[in-house]
C-alpha positions as CSV (number, residue, x, y, z in Angstrom):
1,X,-10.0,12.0,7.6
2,X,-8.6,15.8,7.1
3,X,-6.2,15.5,3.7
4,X,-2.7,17.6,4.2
5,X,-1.9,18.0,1.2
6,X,-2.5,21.2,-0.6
7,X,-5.2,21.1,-3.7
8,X,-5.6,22.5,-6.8
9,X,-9.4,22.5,-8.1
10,X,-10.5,22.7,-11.8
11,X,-12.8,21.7,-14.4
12,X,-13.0,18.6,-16.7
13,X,-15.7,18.2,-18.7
14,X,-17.5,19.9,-15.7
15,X,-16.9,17.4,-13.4
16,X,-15.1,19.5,-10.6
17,X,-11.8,17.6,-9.6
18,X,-9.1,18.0,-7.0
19,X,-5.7,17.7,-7.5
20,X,-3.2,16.5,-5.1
21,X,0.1,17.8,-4.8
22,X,1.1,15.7,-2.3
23,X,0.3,12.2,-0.5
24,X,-2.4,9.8,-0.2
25,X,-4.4,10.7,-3.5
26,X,-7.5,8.7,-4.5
27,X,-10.3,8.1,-7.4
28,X,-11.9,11.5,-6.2
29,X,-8.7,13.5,-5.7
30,X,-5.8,12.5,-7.8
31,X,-2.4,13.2,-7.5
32,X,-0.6,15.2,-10.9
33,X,2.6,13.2,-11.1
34,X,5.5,13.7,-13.7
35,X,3.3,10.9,-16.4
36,X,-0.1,12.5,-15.6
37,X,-2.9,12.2,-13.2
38,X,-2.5,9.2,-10.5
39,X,-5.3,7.8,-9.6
40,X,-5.4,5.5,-6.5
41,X,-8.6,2.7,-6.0
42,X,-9.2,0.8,-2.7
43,X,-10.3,-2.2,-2.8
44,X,-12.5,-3.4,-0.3
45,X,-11.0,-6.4,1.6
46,X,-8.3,-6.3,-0.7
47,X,-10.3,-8.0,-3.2
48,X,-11.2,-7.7,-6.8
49,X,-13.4,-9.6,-9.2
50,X,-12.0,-10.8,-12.5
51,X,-14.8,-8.5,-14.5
52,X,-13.0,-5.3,-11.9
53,X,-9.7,-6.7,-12.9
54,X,-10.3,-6.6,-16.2
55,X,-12.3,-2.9,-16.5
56,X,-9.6,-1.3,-14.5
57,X,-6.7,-2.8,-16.7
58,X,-9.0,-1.7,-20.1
59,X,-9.2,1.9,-18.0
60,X,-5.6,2.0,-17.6
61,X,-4.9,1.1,-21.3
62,X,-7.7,3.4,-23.1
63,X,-7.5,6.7,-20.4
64,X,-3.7,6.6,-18.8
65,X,-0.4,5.2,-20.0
66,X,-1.4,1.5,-19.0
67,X,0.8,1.6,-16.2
68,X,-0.5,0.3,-13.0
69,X,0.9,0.3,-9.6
70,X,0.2,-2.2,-6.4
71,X,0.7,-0.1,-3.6
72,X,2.2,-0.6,-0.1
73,X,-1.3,-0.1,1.2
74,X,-2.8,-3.0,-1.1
75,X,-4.0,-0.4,-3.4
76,X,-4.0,0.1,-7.2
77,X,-2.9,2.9,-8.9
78,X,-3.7,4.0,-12.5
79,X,-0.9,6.5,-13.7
80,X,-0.8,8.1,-17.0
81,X,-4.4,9.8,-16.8
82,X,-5.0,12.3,-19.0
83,X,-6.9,15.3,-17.9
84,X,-9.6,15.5,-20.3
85,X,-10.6,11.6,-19.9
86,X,-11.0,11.8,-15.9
87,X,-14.6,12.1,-15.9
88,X,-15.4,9.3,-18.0
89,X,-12.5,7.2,-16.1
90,X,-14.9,8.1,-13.1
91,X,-18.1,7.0,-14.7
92,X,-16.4,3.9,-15.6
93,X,-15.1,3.3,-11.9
94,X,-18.6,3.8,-10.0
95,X,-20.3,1.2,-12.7
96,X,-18.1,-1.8,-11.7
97,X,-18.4,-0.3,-8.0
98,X,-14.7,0.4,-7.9
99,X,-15.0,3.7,-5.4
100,X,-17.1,5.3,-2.8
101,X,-19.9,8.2,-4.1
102,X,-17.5,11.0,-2.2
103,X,-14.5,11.9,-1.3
104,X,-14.8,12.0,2.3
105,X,-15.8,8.5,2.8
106,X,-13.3,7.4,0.2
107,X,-10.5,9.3,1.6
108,X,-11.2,7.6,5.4
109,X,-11.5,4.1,4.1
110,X,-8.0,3.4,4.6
111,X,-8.5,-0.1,5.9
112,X,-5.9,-2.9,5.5
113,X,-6.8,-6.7,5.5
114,X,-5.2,-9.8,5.9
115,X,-5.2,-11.6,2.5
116,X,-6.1,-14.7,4.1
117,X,-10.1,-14.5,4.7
118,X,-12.9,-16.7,3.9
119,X,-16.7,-15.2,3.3
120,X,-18.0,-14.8,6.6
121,X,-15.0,-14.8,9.0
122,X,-13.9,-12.6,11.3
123,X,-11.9,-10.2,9.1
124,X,-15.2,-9.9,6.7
125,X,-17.7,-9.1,9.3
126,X,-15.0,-6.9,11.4
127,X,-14.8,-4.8,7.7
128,X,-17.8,-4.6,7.6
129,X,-18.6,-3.2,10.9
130,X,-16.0,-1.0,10.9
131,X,-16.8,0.5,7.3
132,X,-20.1,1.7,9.1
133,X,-18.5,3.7,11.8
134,X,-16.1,5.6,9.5
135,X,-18.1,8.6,9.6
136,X,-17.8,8.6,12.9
137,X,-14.4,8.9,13.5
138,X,-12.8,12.4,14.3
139,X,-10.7,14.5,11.7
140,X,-7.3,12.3,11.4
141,X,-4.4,12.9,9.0
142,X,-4.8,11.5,5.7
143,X,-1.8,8.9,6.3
144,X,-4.0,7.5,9.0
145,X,-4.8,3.6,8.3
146,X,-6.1,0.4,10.4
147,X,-5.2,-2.9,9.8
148,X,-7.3,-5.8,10.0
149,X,-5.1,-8.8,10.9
150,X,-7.6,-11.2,12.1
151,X,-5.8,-14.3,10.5
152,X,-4.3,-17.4,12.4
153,X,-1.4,-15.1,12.9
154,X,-0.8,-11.4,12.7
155,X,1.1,-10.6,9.6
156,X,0.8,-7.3,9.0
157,X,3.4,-5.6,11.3
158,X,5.3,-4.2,8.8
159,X,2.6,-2.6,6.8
160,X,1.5,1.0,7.6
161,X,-1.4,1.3,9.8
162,X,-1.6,3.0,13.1
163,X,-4.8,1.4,14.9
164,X,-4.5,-2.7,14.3
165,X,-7.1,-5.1,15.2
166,X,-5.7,-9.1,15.7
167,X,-5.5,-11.6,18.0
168,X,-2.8,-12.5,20.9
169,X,-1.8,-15.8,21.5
170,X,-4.5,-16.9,22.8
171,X,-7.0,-16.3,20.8
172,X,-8.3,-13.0,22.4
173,X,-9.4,-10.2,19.7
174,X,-7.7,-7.0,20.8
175,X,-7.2,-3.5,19.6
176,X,-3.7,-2.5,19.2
177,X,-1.7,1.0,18.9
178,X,0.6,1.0,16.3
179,X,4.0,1.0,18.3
180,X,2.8,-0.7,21.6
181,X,3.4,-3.7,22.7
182,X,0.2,-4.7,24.3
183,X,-2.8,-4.6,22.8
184,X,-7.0,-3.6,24.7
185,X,-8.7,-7.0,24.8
186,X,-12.3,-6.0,22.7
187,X,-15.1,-8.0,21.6
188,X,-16.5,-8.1,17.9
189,X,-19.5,-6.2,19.1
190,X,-17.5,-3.6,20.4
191,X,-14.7,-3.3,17.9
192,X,-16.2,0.3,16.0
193,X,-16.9,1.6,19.7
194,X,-12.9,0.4,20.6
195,X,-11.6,1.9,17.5
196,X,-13.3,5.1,18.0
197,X,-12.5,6.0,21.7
198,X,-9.0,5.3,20.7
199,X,-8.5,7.7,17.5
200,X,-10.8,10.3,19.9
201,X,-7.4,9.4,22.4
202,X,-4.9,10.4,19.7
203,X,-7.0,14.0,18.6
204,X,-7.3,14.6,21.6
205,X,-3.8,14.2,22.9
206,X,-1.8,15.9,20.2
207,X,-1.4,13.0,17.8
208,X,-2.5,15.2,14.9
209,X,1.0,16.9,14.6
210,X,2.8,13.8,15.6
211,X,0.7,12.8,12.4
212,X,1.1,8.7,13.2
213,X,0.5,6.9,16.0
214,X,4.0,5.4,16.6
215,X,5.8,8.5,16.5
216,X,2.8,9.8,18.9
217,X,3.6,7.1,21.4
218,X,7.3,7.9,21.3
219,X,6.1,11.2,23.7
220,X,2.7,10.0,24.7
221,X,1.2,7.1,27.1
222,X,-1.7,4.9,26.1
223,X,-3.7,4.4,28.8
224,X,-2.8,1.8,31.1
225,X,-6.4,-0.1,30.6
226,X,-5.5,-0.6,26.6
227,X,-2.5,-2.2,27.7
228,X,-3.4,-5.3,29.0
229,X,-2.7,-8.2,25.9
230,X,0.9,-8.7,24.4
231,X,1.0,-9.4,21.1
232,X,2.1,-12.3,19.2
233,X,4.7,-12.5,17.1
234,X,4.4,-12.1,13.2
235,X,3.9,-14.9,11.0
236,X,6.6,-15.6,8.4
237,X,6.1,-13.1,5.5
238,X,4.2,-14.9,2.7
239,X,6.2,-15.4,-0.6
240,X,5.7,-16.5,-4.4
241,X,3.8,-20.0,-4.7
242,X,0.7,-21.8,-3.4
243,X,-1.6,-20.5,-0.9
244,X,-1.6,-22.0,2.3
245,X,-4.1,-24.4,3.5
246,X,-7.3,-24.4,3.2
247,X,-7.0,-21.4,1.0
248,X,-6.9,-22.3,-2.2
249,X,-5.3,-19.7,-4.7
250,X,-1.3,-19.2,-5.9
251,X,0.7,-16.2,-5.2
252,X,2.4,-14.0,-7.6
253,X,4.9,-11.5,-7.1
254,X,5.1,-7.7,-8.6
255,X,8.5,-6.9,-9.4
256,X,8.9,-3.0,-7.7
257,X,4.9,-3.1,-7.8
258,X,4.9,-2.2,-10.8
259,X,2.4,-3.7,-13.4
260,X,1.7,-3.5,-16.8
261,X,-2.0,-3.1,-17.8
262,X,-1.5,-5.9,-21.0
263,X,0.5,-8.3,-19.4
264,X,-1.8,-8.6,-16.4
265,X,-4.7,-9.0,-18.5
266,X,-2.8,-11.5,-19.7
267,X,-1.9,-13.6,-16.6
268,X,-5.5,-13.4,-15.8
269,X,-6.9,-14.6,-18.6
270,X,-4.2,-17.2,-18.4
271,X,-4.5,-18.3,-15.0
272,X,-7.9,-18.6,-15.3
273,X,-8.7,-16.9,-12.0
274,X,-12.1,-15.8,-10.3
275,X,-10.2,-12.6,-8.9
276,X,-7.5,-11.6,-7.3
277,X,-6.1,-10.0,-3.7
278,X,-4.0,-7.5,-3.3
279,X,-1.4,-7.6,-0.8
280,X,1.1,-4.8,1.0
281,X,4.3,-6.9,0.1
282,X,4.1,-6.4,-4.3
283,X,2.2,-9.9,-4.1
284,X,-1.3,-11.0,-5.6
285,X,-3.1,-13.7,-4.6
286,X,-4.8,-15.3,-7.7
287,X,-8.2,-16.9,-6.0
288,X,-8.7,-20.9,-6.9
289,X,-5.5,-21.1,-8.9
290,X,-3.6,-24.2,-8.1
291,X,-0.1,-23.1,-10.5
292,X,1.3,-20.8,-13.2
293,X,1.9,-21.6,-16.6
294,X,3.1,-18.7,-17.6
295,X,4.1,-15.8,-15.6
296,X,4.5,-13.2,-18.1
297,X,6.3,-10.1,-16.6
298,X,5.4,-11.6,-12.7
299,X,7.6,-13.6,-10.2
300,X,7.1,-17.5,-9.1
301,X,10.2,-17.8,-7.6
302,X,9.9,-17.4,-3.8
303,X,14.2,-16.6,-4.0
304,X,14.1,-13.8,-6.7
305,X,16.2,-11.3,-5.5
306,X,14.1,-8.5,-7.0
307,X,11.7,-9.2,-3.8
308,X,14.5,-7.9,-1.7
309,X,14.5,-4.7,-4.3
310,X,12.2,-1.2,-3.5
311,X,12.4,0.8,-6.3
312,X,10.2,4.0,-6.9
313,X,9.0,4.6,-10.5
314,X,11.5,7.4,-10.5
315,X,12.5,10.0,-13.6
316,X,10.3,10.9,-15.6
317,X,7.3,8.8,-14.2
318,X,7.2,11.0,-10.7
319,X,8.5,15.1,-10.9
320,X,10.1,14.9,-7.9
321,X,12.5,12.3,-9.1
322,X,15.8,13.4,-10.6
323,X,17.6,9.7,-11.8
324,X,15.7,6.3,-13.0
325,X,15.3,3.5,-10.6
326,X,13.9,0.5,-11.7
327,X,16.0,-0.1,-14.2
328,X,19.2,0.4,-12.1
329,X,17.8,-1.8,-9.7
330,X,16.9,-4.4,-11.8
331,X,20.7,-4.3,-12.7
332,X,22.2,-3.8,-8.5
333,X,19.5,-6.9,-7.5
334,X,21.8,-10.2,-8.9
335,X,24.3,-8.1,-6.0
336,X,21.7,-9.9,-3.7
337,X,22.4,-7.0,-1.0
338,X,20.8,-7.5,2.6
339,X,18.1,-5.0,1.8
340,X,18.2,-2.5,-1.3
341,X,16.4,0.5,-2.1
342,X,16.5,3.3,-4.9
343,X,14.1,6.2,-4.2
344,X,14.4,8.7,-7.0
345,X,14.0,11.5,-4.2
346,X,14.6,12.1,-0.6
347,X,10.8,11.5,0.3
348,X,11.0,7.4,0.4
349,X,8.0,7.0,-0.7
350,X,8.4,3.4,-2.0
351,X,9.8,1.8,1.4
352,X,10.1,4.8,4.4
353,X,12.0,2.5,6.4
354,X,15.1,1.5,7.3
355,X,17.1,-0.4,4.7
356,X,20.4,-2.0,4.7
357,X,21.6,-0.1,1.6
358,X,19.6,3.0,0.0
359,X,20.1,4.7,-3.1
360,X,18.9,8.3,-3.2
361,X,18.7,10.6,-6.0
362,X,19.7,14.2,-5.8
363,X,20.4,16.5,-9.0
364,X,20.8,13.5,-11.6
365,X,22.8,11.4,-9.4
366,X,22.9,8.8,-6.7
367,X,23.4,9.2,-3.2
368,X,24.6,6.5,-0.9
369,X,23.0,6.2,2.8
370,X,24.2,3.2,4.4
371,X,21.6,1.5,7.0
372,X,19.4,4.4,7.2
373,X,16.4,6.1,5.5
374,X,16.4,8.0,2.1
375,X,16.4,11.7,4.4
376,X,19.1,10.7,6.5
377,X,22.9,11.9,5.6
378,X,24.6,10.1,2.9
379,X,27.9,8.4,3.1
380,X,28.8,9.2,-0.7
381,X,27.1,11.4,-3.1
382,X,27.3,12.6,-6.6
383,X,27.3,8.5,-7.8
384,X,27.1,7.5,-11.3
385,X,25.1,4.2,-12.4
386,X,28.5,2.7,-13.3
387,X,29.7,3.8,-9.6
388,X,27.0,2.0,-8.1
389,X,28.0,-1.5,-9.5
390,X,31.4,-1.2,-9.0
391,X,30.9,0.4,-5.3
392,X,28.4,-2.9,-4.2
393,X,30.7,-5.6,-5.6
């Protein structure tokens, strides 16, 4: 899939590496943030071994700033890289099998799953297929993703991904637009075939400056034939605590998605766990773990209001940030607002949605925007920290 962002090339080591200056980075193109190099891995099916776990963690600790983000996407970010360790963080990746031997396939393997599969389901095999037919697919903006929500019940409606694969209520697999209703009724055996005519359909009819799929289909029909399945309605969003049945495994949350590399090596080892999923709501499931002892740094509670809190890493992690967020929101979250979130800039990158109450930063202050997005106009501006907890009382 075509990358939008402009790149700066250069040497390390002579390892030739591409920097983003914008979205969607990766392990073969990272993105030069305000702490160093970012560094983004996909995991595939969301899933990582407890030997991965543990290498990437020791990665993050001995080559970055042993930061580590879980992503909106059900990625993981390294931040902190230092330029002259990226080839040997490299190396290190492709022996535990932690990225794909080129950019190109890595940068189009932007493919969401339900956390809730079982070895040999649906959702595997259907990953599997489609991982085959990725090179197949026409140039598509970077942003582009598909979601594999082949569960019980769909559940990832609210995560980004513009062609989605799940089942209506009655147990039909379909092929859904991101932003339709109705879904094209498909068959396992013709999923890749499916998914390709329709991303074809969206070159093709001008979704590359549209740049999603939903905001294509504000200005654009499907055709009537992919129309023909409504979808079901989302499951309850998973939270803190035991898997459900019959998985077997125990959710923790990520406060703000932010993790840090010795305290999760810690939990881990702790928990005892065989290895982990990653999930687009700041929640890992820890495979065959029945309950926490100790959490560390990570939530339990299914009511913490810090799970109602996005938060950005802000000043000075990210250069486009002009105030600190996480630690303010830590502060506004006892406030227990509707919906909070503090972006350090305009961009929104942790939550671009609508929020009930969002925090922007601008010049070394806070702006207020009240039931809208982080770009939209403010209500207040110029707000102090100490404004901001008197203002939300």
């Amino acid at each position: 899939m075509e990358n939008q962002a402009q790149l700066n090339t250069g040497r390390t080591e002579g390892h030739t590496m591409s920097v983003v200056k914008g979205w969607c980075p990766d392990a073969h193109r990272p993105m030069l943030s305000g702490d160093g190099l970012l560094v983004r891995i996909r995991p595939r099916l969301g899933r990582l071994t407890i030997k991965q776990v543990l290498e990437l963690c020791e990665i993050s600790l001995t080559h970055g700033n042993g930061a580590i983000d879980l992503t909106s996407r059900a990625n993981i970010q390294i931040r902190g890289i230092r330029k002259t360790n990226y080839r040997k963080l490299l190396d290190r990746l492709a022996t535990f099998d932690l990225l794909d031997k080129d950019s190109n396939t890595e940068s189009r393997r932007n493919i969401l799953t339900t956390p809730l599969w079982q070895s040999g389901d649906i959702t595997d095999v259907l990953h599997s297929e489609i991982s085959k037919c990725l090179s197949d697919l026409p140039n598509l903006p970077s942003k582009i993703g598909i979601a594999l929500d082949t569960g019980l019940v769909p559940m990832l409606g609210t995560a980004s991904a513009d062609f989605r694969f799940e089942f209506n209520s009655s147990r039909v697999l379909m092929l859904r637009a991101d932003g339709a209703t109705h879904g094209r009724a498909i068959e396992l055996d013709n999923a890749p075939e499916a998914l390709i005519q329709m991303a074809k359909w969206f070159q093709e009819s001008g979704g590359i400056q549209a740049g999603r799929m939903a905001r294509h289909l504000v200005t654009k029909n499907l055709p009537k034939e992919w129309q023909s399945h409504p979808a079901q309605p989302q499951a309850k969003a998973l939270k803190p605590g035991p898997a459900p049945s019959p998985h077997k495994g125990y959710f923790v949350g990520v406060p703000f998605g932010s993790l840090d590399a010795k305290a999760f090596t810690s939990l881990i080892l702790q928990a005892k766990t065989t290895a982990i999923r990653c999930t687009p709501w700041r929640l890992i499931l820890l495979e065959g773990v029945e309950e926490i002892d100790n959490a560390y740094d990570f939530i339990t509670d299914p009511n913490d209001p810090i799970l109602k809190v996005h938060a950005c890493p802000g000043a000075p992690a990210c250069s486009s940030a002009t105030v600190e967020t996480r630690a303010v929101a830590r502060l506004l979250a006892s406030k227990n607002l509707a919906g909070l979130h503090l972006s350090g800039c305009a961009k929104g990158c942790a939550h671009p949605h609508l929020s009930h109450t969002t925090l922007v930063g601008q010049n070394g202050a806070y702006n207020l925007v009240e039931g809208g997005h982080p770009w939209d106009q403010p209500s207040q501006q110029g707000l102090s920290a100490s404004d901001l907890q008197k203002l939300l009382d």
